[in-house]
N, C-alpha and C positions, 0 to 999 in steps of 0.2 A: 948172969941174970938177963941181961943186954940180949944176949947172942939167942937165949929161949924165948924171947920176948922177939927176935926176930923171925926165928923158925917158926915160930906160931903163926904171925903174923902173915908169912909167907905159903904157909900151909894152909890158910883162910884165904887167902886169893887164888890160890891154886883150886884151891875147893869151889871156889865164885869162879873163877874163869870154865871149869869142867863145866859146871852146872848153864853156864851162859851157853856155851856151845853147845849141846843135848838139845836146848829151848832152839835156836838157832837152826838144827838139823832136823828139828819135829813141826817146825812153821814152815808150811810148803810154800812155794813160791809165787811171788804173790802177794804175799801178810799172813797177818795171821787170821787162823779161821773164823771165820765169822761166829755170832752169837745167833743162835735161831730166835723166830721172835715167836712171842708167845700172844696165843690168838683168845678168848673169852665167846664161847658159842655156847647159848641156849638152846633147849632140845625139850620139847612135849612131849610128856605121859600124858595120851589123850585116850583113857575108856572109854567104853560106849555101854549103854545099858545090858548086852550081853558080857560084860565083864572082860571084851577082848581088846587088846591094845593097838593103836594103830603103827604102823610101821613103812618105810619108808625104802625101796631100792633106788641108790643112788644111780644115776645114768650112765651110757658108758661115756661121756666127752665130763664129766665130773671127776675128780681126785679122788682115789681108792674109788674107782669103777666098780659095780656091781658089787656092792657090800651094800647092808642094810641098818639103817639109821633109826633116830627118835629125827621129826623133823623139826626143824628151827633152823638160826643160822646165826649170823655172829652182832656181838653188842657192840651199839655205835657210841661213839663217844659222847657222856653226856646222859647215856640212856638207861635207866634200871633194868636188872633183868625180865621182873616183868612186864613190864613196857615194849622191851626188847622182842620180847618173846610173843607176845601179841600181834605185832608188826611182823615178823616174818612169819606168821603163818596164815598171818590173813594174804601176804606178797606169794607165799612160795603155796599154797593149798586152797586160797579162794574164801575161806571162811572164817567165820569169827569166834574166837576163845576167851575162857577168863582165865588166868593163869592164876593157880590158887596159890599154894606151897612149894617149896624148895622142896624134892626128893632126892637128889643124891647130886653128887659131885666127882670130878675124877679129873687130875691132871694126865696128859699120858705126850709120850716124847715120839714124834714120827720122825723119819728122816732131816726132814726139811724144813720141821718148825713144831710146835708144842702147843698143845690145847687143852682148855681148861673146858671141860665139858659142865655145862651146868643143867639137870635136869630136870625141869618142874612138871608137876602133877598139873592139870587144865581139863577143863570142860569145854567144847561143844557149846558156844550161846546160839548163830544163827548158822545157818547153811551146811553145805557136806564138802569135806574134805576131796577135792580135785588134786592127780598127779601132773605138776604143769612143770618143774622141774627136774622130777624124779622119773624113773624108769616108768614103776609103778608101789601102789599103793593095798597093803592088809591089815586085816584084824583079824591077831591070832590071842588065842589065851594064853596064859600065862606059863603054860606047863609044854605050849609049842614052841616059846620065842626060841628058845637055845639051837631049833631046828634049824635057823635062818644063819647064814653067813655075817656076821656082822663088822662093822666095823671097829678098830682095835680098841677105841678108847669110849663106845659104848658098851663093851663087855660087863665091864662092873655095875654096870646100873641095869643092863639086862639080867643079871645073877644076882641081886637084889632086887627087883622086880621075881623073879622064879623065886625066891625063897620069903617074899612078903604075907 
């Protein structure tokens, strides 16, 4: 009984020391891999009384150059999303919005870190949307958007937007 109760025992640290060494040869050097961090960005569904959605080309000196966005930008700590979302596009487009409702959501995993897309529906209160950090600046209908290059983790709320 001793000697199975040894074998056992032995065959569980053989099994613990394999498994420590695998962990060991898959941690490159260095440490271990880092965790990416996950970012929280709001993004406008902004209609206009032709029923066309505004849309955003990112710049080429921006991440994922020349892809095209909802525009917004990321929530400060502290800040609601609609708050959030009011402030960057009064900073990033020149004008002012009311951000109504929540329209879609979408986590999506890029290389280098993770973002939690959050989309609200918003109106146009005063002025006209300016491209000041962007390429440039359209309104397409709804049955265009899918034309435009876009960026990875607006796809879902562009294909719900096309099917609304």
């Amino acid at each position: 009984m001793i000697k199975s109760q040894q074998k056992s025992t032995k065959t569980s640290i053989i099994s613990l020391l394999k498994n420590a060494i695998i962990i060991i040869i898959q941690t490159p050097i260095g440490g271990p891999i880092p965790l990416k961090k996950t970012i929280n960005v709001v993004a406008a569904i902004i209609e206009n009384d032709q029923n066309e959605i505004l849309c955003a080309l990112r710049s080429p000196e921006m991440s994922l150059p020349n892809r095209w966005e909802f525009p917004g930008g990321k929530v400060e700590k502290g800040e609601n999303i609609f708050s959030a979302l009011e402030r960057e596009i009064t900073e990033e487009l020149g004008c002012q919005i009311k951000a109504n409702k929540l329209f879609h959501e979408n986590t999506h995993e890029y290389e280098t870190f993770i973002i939690t897309l959050i989309c609200i529906k918003a109106n146009i209160l005063e002025g006209t949307p300016t491209a000041s950090g962007h390429a440039k600046l359209v309104w397409l209908k709804r049955d265009n958007l899918d034309s435009l290059k876009w960026a990875p983790a607006d796809i879902p709320a562009v294909t719900a937007l096309v099917n609304e």
